[in-house]
N, C-alpha and C positions, 0 to 999 in steps of 0.2 A: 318260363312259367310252367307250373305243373298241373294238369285239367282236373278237374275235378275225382273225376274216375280214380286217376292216378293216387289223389289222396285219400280215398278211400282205401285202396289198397295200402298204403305206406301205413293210413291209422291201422290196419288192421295187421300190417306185420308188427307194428309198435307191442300193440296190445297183446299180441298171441307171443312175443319171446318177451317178453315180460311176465305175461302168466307162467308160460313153460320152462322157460332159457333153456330153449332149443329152438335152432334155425328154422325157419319157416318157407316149410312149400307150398307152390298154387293148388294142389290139390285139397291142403287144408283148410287154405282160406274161402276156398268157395265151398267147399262144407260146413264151416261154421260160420259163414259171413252174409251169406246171400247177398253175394255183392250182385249179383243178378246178370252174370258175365260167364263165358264158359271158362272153364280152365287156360285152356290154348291161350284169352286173351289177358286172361292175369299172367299168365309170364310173359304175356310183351311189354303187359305196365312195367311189370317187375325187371324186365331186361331193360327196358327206359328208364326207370329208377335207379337201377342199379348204375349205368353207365354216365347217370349225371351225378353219381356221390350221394344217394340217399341212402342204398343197402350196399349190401356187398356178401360176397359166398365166402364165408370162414374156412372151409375147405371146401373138399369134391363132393357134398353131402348137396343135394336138389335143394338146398335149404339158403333163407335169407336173412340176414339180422340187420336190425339198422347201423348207421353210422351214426357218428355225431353231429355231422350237416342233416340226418333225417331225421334223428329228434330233436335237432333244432325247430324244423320246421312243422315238426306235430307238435310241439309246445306252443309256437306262434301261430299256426293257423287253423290247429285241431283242437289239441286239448281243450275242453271247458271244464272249467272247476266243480268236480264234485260236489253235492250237498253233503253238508254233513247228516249223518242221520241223527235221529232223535237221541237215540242211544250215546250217539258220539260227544252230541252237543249236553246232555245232560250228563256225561262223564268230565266236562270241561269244567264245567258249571261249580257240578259239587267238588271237585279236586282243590280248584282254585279260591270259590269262595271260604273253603277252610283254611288257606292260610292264613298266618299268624304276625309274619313279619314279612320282609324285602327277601332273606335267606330263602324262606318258604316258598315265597311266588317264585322264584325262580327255580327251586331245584324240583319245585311241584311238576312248573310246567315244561324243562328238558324232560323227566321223568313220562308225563305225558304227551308230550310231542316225541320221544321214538316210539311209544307203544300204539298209537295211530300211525306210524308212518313205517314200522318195523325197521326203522333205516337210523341210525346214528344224530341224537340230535344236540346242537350245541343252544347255549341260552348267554349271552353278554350279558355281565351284570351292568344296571347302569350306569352310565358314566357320569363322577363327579361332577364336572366342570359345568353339566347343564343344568343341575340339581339346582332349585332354589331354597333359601332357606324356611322351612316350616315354625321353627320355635327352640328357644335356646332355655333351657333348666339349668338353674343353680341353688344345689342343694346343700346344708352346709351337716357334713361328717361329723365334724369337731369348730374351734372357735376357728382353727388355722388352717383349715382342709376343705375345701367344695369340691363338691363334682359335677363337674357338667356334662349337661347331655345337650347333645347335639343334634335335630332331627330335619333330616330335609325333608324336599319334595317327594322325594321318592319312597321314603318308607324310609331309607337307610340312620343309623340310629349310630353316634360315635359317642362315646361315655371317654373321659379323660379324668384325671383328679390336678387339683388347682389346690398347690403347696405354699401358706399366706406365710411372711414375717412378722404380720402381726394381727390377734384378732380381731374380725371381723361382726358389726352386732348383728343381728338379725333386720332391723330397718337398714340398715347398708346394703345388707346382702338383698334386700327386694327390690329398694332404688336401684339396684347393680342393673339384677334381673331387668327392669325396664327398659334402661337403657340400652343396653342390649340387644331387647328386641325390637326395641324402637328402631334400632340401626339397623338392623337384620334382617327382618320377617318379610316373607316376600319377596324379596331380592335375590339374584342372582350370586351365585358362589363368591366369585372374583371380586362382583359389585360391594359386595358383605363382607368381606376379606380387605377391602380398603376403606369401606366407613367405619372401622373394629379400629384403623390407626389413628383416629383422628378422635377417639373414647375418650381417652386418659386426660386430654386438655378440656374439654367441657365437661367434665365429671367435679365436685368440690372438691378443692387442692388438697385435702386430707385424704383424698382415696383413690387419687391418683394413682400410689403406686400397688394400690390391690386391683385397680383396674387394670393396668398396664402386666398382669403376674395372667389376669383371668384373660387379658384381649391376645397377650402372646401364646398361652395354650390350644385358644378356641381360632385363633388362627392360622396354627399347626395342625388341627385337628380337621379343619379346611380345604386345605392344602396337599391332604394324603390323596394323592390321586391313584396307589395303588387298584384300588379297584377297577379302572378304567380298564386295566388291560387279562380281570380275571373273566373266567369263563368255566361253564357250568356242562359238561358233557355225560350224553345216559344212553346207553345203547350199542352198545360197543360188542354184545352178543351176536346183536343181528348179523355181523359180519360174517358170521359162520354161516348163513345160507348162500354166500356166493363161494363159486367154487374158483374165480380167477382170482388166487391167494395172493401170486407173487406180482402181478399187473396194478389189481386193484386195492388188495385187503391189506397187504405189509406197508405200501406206501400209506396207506392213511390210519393204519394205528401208530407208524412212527408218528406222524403229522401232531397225533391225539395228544402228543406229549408235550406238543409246543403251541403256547395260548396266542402266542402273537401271529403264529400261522394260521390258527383257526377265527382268530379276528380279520386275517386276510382274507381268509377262505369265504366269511360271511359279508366283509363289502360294507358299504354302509348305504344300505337302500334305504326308501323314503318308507314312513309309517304308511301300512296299510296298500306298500308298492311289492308285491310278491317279484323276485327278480330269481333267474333259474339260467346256471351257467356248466355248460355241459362240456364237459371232455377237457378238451383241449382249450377251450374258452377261457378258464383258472387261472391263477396266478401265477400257480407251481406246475412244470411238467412233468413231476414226479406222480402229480395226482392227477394225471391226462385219462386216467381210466372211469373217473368218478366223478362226477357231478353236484350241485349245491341247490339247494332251494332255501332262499331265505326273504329274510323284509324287516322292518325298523319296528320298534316299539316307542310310546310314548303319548302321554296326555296332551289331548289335545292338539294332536300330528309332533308334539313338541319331540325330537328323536332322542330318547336318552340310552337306548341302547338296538342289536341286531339281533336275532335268532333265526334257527333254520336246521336245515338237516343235509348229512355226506352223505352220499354213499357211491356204490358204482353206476354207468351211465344205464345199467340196466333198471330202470325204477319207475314205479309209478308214478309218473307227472304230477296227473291229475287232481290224486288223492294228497301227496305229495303238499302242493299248492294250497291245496283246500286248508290241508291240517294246519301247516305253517300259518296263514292267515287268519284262522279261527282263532288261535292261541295265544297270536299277539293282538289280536282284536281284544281277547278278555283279559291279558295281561294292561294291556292300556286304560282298560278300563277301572280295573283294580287301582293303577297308579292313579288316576284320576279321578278316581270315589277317596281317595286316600288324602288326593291334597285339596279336597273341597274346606 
């Protein structure tokens, strides 16, 4: 166990090579810490610390930086989450509430979640399969052409066209519409995807097979799970304030390239569960230099997708935590003022 004292000093070496990234000596700390101790006895903490795995001397410099077992345990037993400030929160606010569609909210708020956290941040779009269905449109082009629009839970909006053999009247095409959403609305993807096969034979035998032309499109259109495994990245600048290029910065702009790593990278935490996985913790030991801070989105805890932010294990936690959580707090919101 580490005594109190002791974490004082480890939060304040956290804090001071995070501001600086430069090694930190006891003489500094008790200049700008008032840990209320003399010098001489910050580096016994500091030689206690170091010899259980919390800092460690990068070279011969009188200086200390953490490990990754030590901001393991400033994240667990120090760090408190930053407030956001007024400023920050009313930059959430107005970003977000100006989006326009599903594309928006998310490229808004990557966009806005690295410039609070200066650090690389990733955004998952939601994932299909939890989406429920909002409302099915069928519009008719021509006598032989619809097009439907598709609208889930989440905002996301798929338009397809529906190629008839034979005209279709305008009272058909609204009966269609009902049924439709009569079997649809409110249901879950999968659930709506199997009461779509069973349309054609309760529909009047005359329009069976315009049913069966509009039930196989819209549940193709269902079915596209591509977007499960897209992802929205913004910040990829920041990387140029650390100087460990080849440790930290090349491994994880390869990484940036591959979506299915950065869906590993983010985990699938619980809505509103900030989860922060440092160093070596990660999936990859490629990215053993850099750290993740993320958490779930989604209405009403319901998890439709992840977000968060990489960088190196050098990083502000705190604010870190704070941002990540703000962001998908108003993103969930959004989705959930959306499918009222």
């Amino acid at each position: 166990m580490v005594d109190d004292r002791k974490l004082d000093v480890l939060r304040a070496i956290v804090e001071d090579y995070v501001a600086t990234e430069e090694p930190v000596g006891s003489k500094a700390l008790v200049e700008r810490h008032g840990l209320g101790v003399s010098p001489a006895t910050v580096r016994n903490d500091m030689a206690a610390l170091e010899e259980e795995g919390y800092i460690h001397q990068p070279h011969t410099s009188a200086g200390r930086v953490p490990t990754d077992k030590g901001y393991r345990l400033f994240v667990d037993k120090l760090a408190t989450l930053k407030p956001m400030s007024t400023a920050e929160r009313r930059a959430i606010s107005t970003l977000l509430d100006g989006a326009v569609d599903l594309d928006d909210v998310v490229q808004k708020s990557v966009r806005l979640l690295s410039q609070l956290t200066r650090q690389v941040a990733i955004v998952q779009y939601p994932t299909l399969s939890r989406s429920t269905v909002r409302h099915v449109e069928l519009v008719a082009l021509t006598p032989t052409r619809v097009m439907l629009i598709l609208i889930l839970s989440t905002g996301r909006v798929e338009q397809r066209l529906v190629e008839l053999e034979s005209a279709l009247a305008e009272a058909d095409l609204a009966e269609l519409r009902v049924a439709v959403n009569r079997a649809t609305a409110g249901v879950q993807i999968a659930a709506a995807a199997a009461a779509l096969a069973d349309l054609p034979d309760v529909v009047r035998p005359e329009q069976g097979e315009t049913t069966r032309a509009v039930v196989t499109v819209l549940a193709e259109a269902m079915s596209d799970h591509r977007s499960d495994e897209r992802v929205a990245v913004s910040g990829t600048a920041n990387l140029a304030r650390y100087g460990d290029f080849d440790t930290a910065v090349r491994p994880l702009l390869e990484a940036l390239e591959e979506h299915v790593v950065l869906l590993k990278l983010l985990g699938e935490s619980g809505v509103d569960a900030v989860t922060v996985r440092i160093g070596h913790e990660g999936p990859y030991s490629e990215l053993a230099s850099n750290s993740v801070v993320a958490t779930g989105y989604g209405p009403q805890e319901l998890h439709l997708g992840s977000l968060g932010v990489v960088g190196p294990t050098r990083m502000d936690y705190p604010g870190s935590m704070a941002a990540v959580r703000a962001v998908a707090r108003y993103v969930s919101r959004i989705l959930d003022e959306g499918n009222q």
